[in-house]
N, C-alpha and C positions, 0 to 999 in steps of 0.2 A: 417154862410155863406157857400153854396155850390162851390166846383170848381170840374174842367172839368179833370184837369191833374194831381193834386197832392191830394194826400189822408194824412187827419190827424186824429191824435190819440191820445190820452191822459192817462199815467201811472201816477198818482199822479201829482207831480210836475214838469214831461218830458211829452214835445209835441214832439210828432214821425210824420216827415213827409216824407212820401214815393211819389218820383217822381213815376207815374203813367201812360202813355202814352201809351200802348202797339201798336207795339213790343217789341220797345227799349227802352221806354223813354227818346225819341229825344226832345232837350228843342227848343220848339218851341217857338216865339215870344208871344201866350199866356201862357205859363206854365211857363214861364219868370214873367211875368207881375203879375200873382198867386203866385208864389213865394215869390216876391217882397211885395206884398201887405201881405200875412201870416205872412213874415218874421218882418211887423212893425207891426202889432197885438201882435204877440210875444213879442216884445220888451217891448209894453207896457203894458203887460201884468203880474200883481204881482204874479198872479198864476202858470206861469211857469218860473221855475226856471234852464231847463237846455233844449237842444234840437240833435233828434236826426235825420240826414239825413240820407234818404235811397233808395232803388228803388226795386220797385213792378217787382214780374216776375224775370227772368233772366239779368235781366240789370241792375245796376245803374242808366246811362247814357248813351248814344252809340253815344253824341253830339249834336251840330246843328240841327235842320231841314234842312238839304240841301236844301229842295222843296221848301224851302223859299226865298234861295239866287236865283233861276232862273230869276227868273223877274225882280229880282234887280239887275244883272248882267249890269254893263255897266254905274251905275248909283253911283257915287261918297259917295255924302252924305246917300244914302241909307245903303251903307257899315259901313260908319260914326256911324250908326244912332245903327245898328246892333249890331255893336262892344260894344258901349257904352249902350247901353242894357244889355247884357251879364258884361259887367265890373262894371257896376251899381250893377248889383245883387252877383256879388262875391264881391265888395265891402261891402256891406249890411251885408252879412254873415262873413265878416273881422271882420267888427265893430260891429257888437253885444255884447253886454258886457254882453250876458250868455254867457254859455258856449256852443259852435257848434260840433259836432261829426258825420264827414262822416262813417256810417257803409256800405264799398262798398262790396256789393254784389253781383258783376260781371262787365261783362265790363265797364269803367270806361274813354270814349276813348275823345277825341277834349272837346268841351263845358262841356263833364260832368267829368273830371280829373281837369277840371278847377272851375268846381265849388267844389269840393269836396276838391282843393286846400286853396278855402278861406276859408276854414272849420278851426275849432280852431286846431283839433284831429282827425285825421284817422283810421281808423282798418280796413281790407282787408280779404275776406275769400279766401279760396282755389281757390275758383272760379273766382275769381277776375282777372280781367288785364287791366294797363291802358297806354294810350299811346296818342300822340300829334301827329296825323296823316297829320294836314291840309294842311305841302307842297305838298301832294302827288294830292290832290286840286288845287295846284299850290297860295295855299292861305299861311295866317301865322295861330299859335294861337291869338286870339284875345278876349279872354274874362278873360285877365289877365296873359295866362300861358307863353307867356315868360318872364313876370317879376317876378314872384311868385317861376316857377318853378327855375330858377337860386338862386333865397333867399333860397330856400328850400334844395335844393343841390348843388350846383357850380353850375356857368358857361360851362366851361367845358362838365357835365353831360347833362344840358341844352339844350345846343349846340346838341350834338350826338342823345337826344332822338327828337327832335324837328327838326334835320336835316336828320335823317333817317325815322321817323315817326315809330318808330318799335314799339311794343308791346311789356311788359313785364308783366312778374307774381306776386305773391302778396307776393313772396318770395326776388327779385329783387327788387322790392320799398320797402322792410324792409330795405334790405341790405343797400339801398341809402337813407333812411330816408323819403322815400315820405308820405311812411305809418308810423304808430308806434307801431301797433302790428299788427299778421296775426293769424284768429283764424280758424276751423271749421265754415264751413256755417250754421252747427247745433248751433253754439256756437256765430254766428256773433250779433244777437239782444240781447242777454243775455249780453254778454260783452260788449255792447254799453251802456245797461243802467244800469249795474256797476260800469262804468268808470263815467257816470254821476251821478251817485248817488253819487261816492266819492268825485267828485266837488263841489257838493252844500247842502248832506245830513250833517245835523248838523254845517253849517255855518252859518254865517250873509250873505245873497243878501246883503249888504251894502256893504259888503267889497268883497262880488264873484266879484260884478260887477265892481266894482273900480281896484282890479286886476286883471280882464281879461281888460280892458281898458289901465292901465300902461303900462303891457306889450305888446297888439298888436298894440297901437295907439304909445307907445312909442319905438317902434322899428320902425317907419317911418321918428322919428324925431332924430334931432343928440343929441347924449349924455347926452348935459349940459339941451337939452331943455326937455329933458324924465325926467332927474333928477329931474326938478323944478315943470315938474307936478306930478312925485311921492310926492314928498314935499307936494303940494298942495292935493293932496287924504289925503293923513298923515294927514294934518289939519282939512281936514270936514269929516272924519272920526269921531274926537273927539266932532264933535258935534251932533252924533248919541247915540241913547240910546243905540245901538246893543255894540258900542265901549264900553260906560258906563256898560255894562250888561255882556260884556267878560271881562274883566276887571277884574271886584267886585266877579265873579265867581273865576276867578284862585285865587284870592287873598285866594276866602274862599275855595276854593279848592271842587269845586262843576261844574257839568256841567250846561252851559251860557243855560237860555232861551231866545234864541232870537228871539224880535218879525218882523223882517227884515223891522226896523225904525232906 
């Protein structure tokens, strides 16, 4: 299938998808909608095993289409409608049980800090800067980033970068954990899918996917209830053959072939 705004690519077992839109790859209401739609191919798809976000050109993300809110301006549930678009598809990329990896490769600002927020894993290159400008709109964030971003760093931080709308470097969201590492822009896709390779090369998908699941679906829930569906992964794990087949390896002291059943 062809799209208009996002371009894919395929390294083995990692689909690379690069927001596409020039100039800045502003997420418009289709490149939303292609996302969305890539993003559950992905999912059901056996053959890729981890994914890597990115953006074509000098941008990331640079947000919103603004030229879209014009005409919706003044119109209640069109905002509604908007929001939950945008939260729909960082949603989406939350709950992915592969593994997600924003490789931002420059600006990174409103809609696209917020998508690269529901990302599993972050990396940032030199280039990079990303910021929540929307009150300066006179608008808020709305495609998740005031709840995400306070999870992600405090309140507090939250607060300041979302009430000043400022901009920051890709040295500054190290320091505050937005990112998780900051590399050369020569170095930014190489490190992307090395960190994905170490996620899913010579594992069982039985169990990648059950642990990225535990832990992002189980940090929305409270404690006892994240515990009991760990519990419950634990159990129908044992009724895979991958479980059966790492298993019987260590015992025999041999590396598992697993067939990711």
């Amino acid at each position: 299938m062809e799209f208009n705004h996002v371009t894919v690519t395929y390294e083995e077992n990692i689909a690379i998808l690069a927001l596409d839109s020039p100039p800045a790859n502003a997420l418009s209401s289709t490149m939303i909608t292609e996302l969305r739609t890539i993003l559950k191919q992905f999912q059901d798809d056996s053959n890729v095993h981890a994914i890597i976000l990115t953006g074509a050109g000098k941008f990331f993300a640079a947000g919103a289409n603004i030229k879209e809110f014009v005409p919706a301006m003044g119109d209640y549930q069109k905002g509604i409608d908007m929001s939950k678009a945008g939260q729909d598809l960082c949603n989406e990329l939350e709950f992915m049980t592969k593994p997600v990896i924003a490789a931002i490769n420059g600006p990174a600002l409103g809609g696209g800090l917020e998508v690269a927020m529901g990302c599993h894993f972050r990396i940032a290159s030199e280039k990079a800067t990303i910021g929540l400008p929307e009150v300066k709109l006179g608008l808020v964030p709305s495609f998740g980033g005031t709840q995400r971003l306070s999870r992600i760093t405090s309140v507090a931080t939250a607060l300041e970068l979302i009430l000043t709308g400022k901009h920051i470097d890709s040295d500054k969201a190290l320091e505050l954990g937005i990112v998780q590492a900051k590399v050369s822009s020569d170095e930014l896709m190489l490190t992307a899918k090395t960190i994905a390779r170490s996620f899913v090369e010579g594992n069982s998908m039985q169990s990648v996917t059950r642990a990225v699941e535990s832990v992002v679906q189980g940090a929305q829930k409270s404690f006892s209830d994240g515990l009991q569906r760990e519990k419950e992964i634990f159990g129908e794990l044992f009724l895979t053959e991958d479980a059966k087949e790492g298993v019987q390896a260590f015992v025999e002291k041999r590396k598992p072939n697993f067939r990711h059943q």
